[in-house]
N, C-alpha and C positions, 0 to 999 in steps of 0.2 A: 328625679322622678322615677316611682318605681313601674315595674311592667306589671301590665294586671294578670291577676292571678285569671288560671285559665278555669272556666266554667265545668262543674261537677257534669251536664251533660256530653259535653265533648271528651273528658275522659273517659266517659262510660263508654260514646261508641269509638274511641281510638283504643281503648283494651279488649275491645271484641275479637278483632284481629290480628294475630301476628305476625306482622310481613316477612320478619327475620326467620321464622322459623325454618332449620332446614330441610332440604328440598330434598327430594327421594332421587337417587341416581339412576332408577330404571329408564328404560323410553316410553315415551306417552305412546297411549292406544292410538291407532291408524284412522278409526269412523270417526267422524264427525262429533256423533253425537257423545261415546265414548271418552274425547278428549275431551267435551266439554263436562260431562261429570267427573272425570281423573282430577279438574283444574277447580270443579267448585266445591268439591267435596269438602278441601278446609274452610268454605265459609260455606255453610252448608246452615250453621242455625241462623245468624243472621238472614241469609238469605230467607230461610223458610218465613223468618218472624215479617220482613219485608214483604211478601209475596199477601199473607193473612192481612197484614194490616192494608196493605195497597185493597183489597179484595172488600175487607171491613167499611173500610172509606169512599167505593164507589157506589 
């Protein structure tokens, strides 16, 4: 029995992000808020397309 092939949507959002890609050896910023845009920055389009459509659909 073969494995099913994996669905054209779930590739599309597992290639969104690159978990491997490597990471900056600086130190993160000290505020709060700071860190938290150093850390989202790489998912920064998905995020945004998430935030529109979550906004579109309420």
């Amino acid at each position: 029995m073969t494995p099913p092939r994996p669905l054209f949507i779930n590739r599309l959002f597992e290639g969104l992000i690159d978990p491997f890609r490597p990471a900056q050896d600086a130190m993160p910023p000290d505020r709060l808020t700071r860190f938290y845009a150093h850390y989202l920055r790489q998912v920064r389009g998905p995020l945004l397309l998430l935030v529109v459509v979550g906004l579109l659909s309420a």
